[in-house]
C-alpha positions in Angstrom: 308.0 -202.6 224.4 309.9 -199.0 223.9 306.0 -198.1 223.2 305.1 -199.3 226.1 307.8 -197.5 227.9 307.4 -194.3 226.6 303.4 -194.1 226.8 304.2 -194.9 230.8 306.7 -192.4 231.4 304.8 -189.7 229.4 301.6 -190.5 231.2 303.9 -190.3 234.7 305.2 -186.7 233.3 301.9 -185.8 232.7 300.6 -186.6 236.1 303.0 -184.6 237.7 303.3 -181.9 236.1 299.4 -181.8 236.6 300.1 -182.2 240.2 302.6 -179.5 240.6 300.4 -177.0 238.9 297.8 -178.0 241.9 300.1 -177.3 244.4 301.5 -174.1 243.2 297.8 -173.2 242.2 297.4 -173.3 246.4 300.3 -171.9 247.3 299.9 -168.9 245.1 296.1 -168.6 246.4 297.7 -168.8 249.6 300.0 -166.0 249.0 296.9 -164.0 247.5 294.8 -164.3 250.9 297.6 -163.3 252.9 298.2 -160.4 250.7 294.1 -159.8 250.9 294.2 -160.3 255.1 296.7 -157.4 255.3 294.7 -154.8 253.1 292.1 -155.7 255.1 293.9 -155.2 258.5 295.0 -151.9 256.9 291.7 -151.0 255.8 290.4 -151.2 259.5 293.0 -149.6 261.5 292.7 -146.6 259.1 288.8 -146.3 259.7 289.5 -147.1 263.6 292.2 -144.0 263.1 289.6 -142.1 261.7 286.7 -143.0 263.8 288.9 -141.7 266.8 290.5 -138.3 265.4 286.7 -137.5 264.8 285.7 -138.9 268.2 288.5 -136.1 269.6 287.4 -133.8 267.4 283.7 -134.1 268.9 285.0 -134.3 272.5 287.1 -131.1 272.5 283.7 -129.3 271.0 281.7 -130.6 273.3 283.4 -131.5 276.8 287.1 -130.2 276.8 286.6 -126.7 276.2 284.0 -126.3 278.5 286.2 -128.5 281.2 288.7 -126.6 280.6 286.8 -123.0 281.0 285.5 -124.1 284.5 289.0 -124.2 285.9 290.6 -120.8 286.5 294.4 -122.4 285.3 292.3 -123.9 282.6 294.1 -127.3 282.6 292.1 -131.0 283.1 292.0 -132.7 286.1 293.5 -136.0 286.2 290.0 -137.9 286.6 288.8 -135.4 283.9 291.5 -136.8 281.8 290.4 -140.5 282.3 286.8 -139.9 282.0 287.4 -138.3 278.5 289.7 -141.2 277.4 286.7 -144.2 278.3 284.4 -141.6 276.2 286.6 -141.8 273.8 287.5 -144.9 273.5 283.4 -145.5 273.5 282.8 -143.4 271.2 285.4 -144.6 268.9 283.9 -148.1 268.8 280.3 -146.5 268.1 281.5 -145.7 264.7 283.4 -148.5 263.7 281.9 -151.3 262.0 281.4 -154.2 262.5 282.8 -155.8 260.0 286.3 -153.3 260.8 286.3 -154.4 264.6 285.8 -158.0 263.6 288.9 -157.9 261.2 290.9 -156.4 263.9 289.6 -158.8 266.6 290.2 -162.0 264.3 294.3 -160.0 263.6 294.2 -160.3 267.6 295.0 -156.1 267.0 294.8 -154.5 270.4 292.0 -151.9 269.4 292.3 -149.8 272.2 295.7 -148.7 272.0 294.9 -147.6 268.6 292.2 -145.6 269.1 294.5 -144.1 272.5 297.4 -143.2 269.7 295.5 -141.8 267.4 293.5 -139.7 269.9 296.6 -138.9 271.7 298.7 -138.1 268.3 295.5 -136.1 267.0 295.9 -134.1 270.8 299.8 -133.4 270.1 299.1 -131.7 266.9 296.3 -129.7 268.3 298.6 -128.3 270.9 301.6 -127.5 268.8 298.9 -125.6 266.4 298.0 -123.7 269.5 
């Protein structure tokens, strides 16, 4: 009978402790994917911050200085100024792949103001260099 007993509450034991190892087994997969989602967020805002300081980069060489040159205070105009954020806010997402924007899409990351930061950040530092 105390047989009996024992191979039952070994064999109880048994299942679970089998059955916890399952469900920290997920839980710790769990933890690993989120840790996985955020390297890959990371990941894509950095090449979507470098596809846009290029982006600005190109722009000034080959739009802003000659904008700039046609007007005798040499400043922008204000639909100069919005022209050259859609290009570069265009241009931005030309370089990016697909697989980056996706990630960002899916992290509902708003893309634009990204790009807009970084661009306008990358603009900052141009003019205190100046």
């Amino acid at each position: 009978m105390n047989t009996v007993i024992i191979e039952t509450l070994v064999s109880v034991l048994a299942n679970l402790a089998i059955t916890l190892i399952g469900v920290f087994g997920a839980w710790l997969l769990a933890q690993i994917s989120k840790n996985q989602q955020l390297a890959n967020i990371n990941t894509a805002v950095a090449e979507l911050t470098t596809a846009a300081e290029q982006t600005v980069l190109e722009l000034q060489q080959t739009v802003v200085d000659d904008l700039k040159a046609a007007h005798a205070d040499g400043k922008l105009t204000q639909d100069e100024i919005r022209n050259l954020g859609k290009k570069l806010l265009e241009g931005t997402l030309q370089k990016m792949s697909e697989t980056g924007v996706g990630v960002l899409k899916a992290a509902n990351v708003d893309i634009n103001a990204i790009i807009t930061g970084a661009g306008e950040a990358l603009i900052a530092k141009m003019k205190e260099a100046e």
